[in-house]
Structure formats: structure tokens, C-alpha cells
LUMVOBA-178738 format. One record per residue (C-alpha): residue number from 1; chain; x, y, z. Coordinates in steps of 0.25 Angstrom, whole numbers. Layout:
N
<site k="NUM" c="A" x="X" y="Y" z="Z"/>
...
This chain:
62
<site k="1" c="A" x="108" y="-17" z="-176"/>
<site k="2" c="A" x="118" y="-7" z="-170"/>
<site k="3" c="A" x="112" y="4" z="-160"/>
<site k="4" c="A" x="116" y="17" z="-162"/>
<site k="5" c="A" x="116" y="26" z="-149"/>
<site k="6" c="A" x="111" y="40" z="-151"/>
<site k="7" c="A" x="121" y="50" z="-153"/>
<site k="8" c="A" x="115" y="63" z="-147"/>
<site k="9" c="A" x="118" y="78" z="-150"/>
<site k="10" c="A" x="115" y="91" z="-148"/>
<site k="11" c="A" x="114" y="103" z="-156"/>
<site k="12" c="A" x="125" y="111" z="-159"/>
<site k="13" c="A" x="121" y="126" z="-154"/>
<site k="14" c="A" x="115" y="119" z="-140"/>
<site k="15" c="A" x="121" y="125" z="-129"/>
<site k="16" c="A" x="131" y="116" z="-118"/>
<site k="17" c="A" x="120" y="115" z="-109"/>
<site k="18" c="A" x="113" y="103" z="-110"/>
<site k="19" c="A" x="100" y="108" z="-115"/>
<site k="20" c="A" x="99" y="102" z="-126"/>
<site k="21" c="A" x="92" y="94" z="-136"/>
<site k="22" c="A" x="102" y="81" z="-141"/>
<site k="23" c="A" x="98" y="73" z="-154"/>
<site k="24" c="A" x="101" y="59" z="-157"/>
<site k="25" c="A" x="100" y="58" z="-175"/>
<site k="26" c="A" x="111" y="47" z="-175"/>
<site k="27" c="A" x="100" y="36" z="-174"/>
<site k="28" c="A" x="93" y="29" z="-185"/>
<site k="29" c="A" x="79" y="33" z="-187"/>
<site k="30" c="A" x="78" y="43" z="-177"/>
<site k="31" c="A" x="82" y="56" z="-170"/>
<site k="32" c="A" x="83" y="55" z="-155"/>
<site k="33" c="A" x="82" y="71" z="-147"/>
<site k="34" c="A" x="83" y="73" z="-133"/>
<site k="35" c="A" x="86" y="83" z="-122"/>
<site k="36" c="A" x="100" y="84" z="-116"/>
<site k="37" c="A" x="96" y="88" z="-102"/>
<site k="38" c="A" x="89" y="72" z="-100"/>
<site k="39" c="A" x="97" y="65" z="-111"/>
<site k="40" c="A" x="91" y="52" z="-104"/>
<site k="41" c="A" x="78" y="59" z="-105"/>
<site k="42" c="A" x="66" y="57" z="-117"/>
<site k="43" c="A" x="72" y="57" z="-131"/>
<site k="44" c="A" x="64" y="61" z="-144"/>
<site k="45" c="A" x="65" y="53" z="-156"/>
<site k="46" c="A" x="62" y="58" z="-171"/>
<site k="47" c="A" x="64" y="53" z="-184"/>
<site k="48" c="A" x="75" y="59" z="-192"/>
<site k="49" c="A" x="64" y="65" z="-201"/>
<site k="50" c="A" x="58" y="72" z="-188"/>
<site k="51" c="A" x="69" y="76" z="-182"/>
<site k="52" c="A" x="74" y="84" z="-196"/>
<site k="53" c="A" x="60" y="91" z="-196"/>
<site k="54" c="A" x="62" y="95" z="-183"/>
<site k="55" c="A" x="75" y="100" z="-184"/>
<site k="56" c="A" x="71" y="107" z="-197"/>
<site k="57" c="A" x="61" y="115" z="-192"/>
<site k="58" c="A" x="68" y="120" z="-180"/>
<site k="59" c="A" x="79" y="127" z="-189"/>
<site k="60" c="A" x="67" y="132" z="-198"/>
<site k="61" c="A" x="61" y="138" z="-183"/>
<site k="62" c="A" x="73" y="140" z="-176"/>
């Protein structure tokens, strides 16, 4: 079994500051989110299913 490192990202209208949200969606089975001020800090984990629901209903809010 190879492991696969998560490959983490920011969104693409964040700002240069490091206040940011970074997302992990390159591991099987799972979507990995943590903040980028304490990258060794807590991280969140979703199911791909979640983590498209949420993501959906923030663009429907904005």
C-alpha cells in the first residue's frame, strides 16, 4: 500500500497573509481542512460527500 502525503491548498481569492483556510481533497476517502496560521495545529476531516455540501451551500449563501 503506497501512502499518499496530503497535498494542501488554498483558495484562489485568499489574500497573501496567511489567514487562511488550506484543504487537503488529494486523499482517498477524505477531505482534510485546516487553518494556515497553526498548519501543525487540529485538522478537520470530511467525507468527500460532506465536504461538497458544504462547499455548495456556501456559494448558495455567499
Amino acid at each position: 500500500m503506497r501512502l499518499v502525503a496530503p497535498l494542501w491548498r488554498k483558495a484562489t481569492r485568499s489574500a497573501n497573509e496567511g489567514n487562511c483556510v488550506e484543504v487537503a481533497d488529494n486523499l482517498p476517502g477524505m477531505v482534510l481542512v485546516r487553518d494556515s496560521k497553526d498548519r501543525s495545529g487540529p485538522t478537520l476531516t470530511f467525507t468527500p460527500a460532506a465536504w461538497r455540501t458544504f462547499v455548495a451551500g456556501t456559494r448558495h449563501t455567499g
